[in-house]
VEXTORLO-616293 format. One record per residue: residue number from 1; residue in one letter; x, y, z of N, C-alpha, C in turn. Coordinates in steps of 0.1 Angstrom, whole numbers, plus 5000, padded with zeros to 4 digits. Example, Ala and Ser with C-alpha at 12.3 -4.5 7.8 and 13.67 -1.06 7.14 Angstrom:
<nodes>
<node seq="1" type="A" n_east="5132" n_north="4943" n_up="5078" ca_east="5123" ca_north="4955" ca_up="5078" c_east="5132" c_north="4967" c_up="5078"/>
<node seq="2" type="S" n_east="5128" n_north="4978" n_up="5071" ca_east="5137" ca_north="4989" ca_up="5071" c_east="5129" c_north="5000" c_up="5079"/>
</nodes>
This chain:
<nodes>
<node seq="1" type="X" n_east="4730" n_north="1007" n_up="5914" ca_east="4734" ca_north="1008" ca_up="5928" c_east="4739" c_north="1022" c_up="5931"/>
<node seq="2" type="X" n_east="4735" n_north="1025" n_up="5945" ca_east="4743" ca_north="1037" ca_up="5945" c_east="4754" c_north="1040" c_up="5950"/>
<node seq="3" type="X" n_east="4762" n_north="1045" n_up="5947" ca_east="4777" ca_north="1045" ca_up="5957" c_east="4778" c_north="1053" c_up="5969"/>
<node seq="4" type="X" n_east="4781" n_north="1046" n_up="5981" ca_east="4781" ca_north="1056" ca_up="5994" c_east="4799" c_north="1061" c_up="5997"/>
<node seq="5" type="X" n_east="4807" n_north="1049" n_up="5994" ca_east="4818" ca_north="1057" ca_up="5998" c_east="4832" c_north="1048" c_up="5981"/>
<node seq="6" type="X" n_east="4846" n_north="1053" n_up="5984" ca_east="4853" ca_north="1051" ca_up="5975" c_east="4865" c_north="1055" c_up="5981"/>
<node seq="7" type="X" n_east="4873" n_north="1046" n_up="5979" ca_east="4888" ca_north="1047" ca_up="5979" c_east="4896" c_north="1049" c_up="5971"/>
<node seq="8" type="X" n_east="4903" n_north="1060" n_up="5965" ca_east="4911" ca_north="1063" ca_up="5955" c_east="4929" c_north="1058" c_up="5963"/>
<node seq="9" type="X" n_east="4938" n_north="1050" n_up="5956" ca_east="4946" ca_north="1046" ca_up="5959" c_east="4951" c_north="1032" c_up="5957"/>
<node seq="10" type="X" n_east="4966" n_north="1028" n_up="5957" ca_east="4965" ca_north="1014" ca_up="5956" c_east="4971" c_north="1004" c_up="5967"/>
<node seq="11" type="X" n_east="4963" n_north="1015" n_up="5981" ca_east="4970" ca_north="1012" ca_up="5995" c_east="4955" c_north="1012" c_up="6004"/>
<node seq="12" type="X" n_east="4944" n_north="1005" n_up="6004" ca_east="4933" ca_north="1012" ca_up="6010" c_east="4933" c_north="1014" c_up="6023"/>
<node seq="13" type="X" n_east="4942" n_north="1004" n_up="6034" ca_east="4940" ca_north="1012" ca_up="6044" c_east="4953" c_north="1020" c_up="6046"/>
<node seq="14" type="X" n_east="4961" n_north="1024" n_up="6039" ca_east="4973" ca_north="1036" ca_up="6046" c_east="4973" c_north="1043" c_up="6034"/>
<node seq="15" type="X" n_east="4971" n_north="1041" n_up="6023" ca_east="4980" ca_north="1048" ca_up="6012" c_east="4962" c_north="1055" c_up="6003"/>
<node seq="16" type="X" n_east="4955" n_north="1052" n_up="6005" ca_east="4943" ca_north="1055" ca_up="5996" c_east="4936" c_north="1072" c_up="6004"/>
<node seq="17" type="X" n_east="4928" n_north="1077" n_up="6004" ca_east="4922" ca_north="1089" ca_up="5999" c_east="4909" c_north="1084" c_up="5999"/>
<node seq="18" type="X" n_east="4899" n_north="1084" n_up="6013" ca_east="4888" ca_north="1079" ca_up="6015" c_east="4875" c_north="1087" c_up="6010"/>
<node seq="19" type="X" n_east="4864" n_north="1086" n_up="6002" ca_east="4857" ca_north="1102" ca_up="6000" c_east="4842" c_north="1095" c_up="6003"/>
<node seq="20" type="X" n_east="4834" n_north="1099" n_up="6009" ca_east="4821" ca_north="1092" ca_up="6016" c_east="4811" c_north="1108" c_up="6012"/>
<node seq="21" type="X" n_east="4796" n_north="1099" n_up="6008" ca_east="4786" ca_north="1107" ca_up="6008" c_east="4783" c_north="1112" c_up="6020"/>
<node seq="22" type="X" n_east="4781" n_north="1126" n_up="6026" ca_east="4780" ca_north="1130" ca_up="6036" c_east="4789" c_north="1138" c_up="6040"/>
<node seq="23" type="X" n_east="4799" n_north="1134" n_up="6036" ca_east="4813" ca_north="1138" ca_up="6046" c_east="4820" c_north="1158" c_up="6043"/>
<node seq="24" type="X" n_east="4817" n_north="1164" n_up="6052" ca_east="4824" ca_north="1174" ca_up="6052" c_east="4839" c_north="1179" c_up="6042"/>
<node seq="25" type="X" n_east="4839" n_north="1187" n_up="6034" ca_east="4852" ca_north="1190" ca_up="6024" c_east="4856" c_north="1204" c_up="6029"/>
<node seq="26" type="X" n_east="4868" n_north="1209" n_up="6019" ca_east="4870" ca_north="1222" ca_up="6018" c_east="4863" c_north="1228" c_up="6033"/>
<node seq="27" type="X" n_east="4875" n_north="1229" n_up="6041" ca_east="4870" ca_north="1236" ca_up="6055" c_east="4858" c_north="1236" c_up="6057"/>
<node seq="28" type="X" n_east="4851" n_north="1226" n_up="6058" ca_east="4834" ca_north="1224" ca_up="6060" c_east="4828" c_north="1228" c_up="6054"/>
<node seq="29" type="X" n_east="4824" n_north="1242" n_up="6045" ca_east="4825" ca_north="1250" ca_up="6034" c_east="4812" c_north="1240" c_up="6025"/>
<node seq="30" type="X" n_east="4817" n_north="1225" n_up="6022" ca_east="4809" ca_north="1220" ca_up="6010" c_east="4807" c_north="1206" c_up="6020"/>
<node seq="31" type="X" n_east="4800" n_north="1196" n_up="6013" ca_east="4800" ca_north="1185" ca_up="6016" c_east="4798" c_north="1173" c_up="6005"/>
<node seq="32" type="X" n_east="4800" n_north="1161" n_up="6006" ca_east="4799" ca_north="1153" ca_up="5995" c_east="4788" c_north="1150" c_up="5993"/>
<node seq="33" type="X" n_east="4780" n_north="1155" n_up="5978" ca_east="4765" ca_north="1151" ca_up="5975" c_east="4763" c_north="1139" c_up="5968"/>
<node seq="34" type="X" n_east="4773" n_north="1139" n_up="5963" ca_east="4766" ca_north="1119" ca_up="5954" c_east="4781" c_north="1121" c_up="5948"/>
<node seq="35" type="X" n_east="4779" n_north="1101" n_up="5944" ca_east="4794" ca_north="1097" ca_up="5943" c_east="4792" c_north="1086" c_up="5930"/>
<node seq="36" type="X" n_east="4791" n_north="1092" n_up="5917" ca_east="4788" ca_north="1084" ca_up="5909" c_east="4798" c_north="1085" c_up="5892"/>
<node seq="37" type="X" n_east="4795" n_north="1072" n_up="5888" ca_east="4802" ca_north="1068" ca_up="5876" c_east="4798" c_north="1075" c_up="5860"/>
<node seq="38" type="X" n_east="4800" n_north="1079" n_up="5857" ca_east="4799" ca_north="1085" ca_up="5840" c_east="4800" c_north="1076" c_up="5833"/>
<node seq="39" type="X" n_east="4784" n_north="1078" n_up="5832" ca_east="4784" ca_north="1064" ca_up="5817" c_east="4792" c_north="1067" c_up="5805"/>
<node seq="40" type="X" n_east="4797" n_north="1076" n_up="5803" ca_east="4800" ca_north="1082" ca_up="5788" c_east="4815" c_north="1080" c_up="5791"/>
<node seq="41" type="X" n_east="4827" n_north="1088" n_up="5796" ca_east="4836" ca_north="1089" ca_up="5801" c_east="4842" c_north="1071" c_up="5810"/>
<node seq="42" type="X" n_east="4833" n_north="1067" n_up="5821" ca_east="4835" ca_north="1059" ca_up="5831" c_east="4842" c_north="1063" c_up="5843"/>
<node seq="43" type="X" n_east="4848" n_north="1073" n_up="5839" ca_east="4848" ca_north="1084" ca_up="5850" c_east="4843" c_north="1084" c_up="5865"/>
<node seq="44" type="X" n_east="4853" n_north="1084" n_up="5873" ca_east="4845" ca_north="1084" ca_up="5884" c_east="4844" c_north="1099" c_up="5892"/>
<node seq="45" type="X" n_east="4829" n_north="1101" n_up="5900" ca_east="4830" ca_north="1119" ca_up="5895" c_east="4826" c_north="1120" c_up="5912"/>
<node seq="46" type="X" n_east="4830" n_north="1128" n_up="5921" ca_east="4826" ca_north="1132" ca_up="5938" c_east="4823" c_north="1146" c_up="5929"/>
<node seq="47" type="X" n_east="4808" n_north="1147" n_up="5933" ca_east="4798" ca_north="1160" ca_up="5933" c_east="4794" c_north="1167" c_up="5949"/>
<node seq="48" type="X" n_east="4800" n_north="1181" n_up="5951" ca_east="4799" ca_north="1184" ca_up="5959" c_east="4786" c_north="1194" c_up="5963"/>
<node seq="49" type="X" n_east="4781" n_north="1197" n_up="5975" ca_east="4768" ca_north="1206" ca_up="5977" c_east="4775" c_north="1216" c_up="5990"/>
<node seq="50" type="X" n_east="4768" n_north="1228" n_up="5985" ca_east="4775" ca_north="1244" ca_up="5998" c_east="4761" c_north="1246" c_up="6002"/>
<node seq="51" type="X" n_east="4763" n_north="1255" n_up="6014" ca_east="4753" ca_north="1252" ca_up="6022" c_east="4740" c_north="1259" c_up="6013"/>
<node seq="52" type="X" n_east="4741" n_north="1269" n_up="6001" ca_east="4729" ca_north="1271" ca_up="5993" c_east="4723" c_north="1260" c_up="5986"/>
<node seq="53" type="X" n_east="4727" n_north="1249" n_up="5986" ca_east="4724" ca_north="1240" ca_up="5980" c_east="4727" c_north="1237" c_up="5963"/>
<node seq="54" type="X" n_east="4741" n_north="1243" n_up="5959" ca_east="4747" ca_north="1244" ca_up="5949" c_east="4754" c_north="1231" c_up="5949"/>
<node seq="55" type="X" n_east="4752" n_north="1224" n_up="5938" ca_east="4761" ca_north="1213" ca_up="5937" c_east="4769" c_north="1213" c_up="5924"/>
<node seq="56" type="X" n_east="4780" n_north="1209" n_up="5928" ca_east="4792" ca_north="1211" ca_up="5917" c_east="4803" c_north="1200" c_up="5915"/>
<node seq="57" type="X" n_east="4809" n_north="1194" n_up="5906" ca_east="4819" ca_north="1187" ca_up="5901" c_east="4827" c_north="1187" c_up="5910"/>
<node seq="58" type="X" n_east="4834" n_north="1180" n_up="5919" ca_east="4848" ca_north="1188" ca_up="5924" c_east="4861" c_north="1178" c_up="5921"/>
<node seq="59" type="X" n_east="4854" n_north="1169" n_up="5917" ca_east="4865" ca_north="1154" ca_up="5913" c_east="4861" c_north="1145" c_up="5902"/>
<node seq="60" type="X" n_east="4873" n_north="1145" n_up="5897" ca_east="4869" ca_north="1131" ca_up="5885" c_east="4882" c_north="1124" c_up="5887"/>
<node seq="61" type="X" n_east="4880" n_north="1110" n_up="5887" ca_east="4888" ca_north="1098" ca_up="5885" c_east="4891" c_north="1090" c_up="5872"/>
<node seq="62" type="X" n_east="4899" n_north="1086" n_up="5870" ca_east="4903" ca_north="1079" ca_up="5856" c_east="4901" c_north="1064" c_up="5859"/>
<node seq="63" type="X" n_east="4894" n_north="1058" n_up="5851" ca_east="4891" ca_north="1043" ca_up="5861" c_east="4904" c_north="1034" c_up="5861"/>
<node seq="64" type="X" n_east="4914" n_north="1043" n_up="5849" ca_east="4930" ca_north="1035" ca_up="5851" c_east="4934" c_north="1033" c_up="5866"/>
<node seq="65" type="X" n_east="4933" n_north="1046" n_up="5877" ca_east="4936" ca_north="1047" ca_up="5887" c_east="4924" c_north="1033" c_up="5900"/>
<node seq="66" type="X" n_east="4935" n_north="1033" n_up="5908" ca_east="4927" ca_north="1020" ca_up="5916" c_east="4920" c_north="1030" c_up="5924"/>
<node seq="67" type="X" n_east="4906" n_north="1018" n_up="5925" ca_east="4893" ca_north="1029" ca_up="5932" c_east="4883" c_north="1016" c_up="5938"/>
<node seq="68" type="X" n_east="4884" n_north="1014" n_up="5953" ca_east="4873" ca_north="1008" ca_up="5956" c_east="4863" c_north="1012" c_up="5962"/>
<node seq="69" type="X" n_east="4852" n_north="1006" n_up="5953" ca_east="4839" ca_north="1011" ca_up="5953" c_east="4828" c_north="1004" c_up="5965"/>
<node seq="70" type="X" n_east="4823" n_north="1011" n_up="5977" ca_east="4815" ca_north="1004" ca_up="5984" c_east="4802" c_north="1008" c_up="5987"/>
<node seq="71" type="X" n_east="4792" n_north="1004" n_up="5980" ca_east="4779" ca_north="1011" ca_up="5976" c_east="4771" c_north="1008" c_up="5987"/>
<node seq="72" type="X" n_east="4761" n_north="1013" n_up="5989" ca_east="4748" ca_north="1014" ca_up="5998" c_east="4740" c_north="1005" c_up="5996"/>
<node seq="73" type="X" n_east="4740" n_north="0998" n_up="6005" ca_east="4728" ca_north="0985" ca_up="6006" c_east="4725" c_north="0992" c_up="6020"/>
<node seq="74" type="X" n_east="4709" n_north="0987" n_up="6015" ca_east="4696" ca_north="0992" ca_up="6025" c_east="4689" c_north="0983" c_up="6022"/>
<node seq="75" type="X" n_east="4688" n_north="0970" n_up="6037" ca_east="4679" ca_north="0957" ca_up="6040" c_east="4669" c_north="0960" c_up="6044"/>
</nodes>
């Protein structure tokens, strides 16, 4: 599956930290390129992309931490 968006937090609508593929970061600067799990680690990792098309690490999660996962379905 692929992940479109994720909630870090153990409050999802007041207390959680929303991070969505697409979404504008770092003063618009970057944006969020894919939102995926580390098979090795379990790791949850937000990969960011600048407007040259560099994409980079900018987050990892510990799956101890609460994290809801809401993936992309396409009917």
């Amino acid at each position: 599956m692929i992940i479109r968006k994720i909630a870090v937090g153990p409050d999802y609508k007041s207390g959680a930290m929303h991070y969505v593929v697409g979404q504008p970061v770092l003063d618009k600067t970057y944006k969020i390129h894919t939102i995926k799990i580390n098979k090795e680690t379990q790791f949850v990792e937000v990969w960011i992309e600048d407007e040259g098309n560099n994409v980079v690490c900018w987050k990892e999660f510990n799956p101890a931490m609460p994290i809801s996962i809401e993936n992309n379905i396409n009917f």
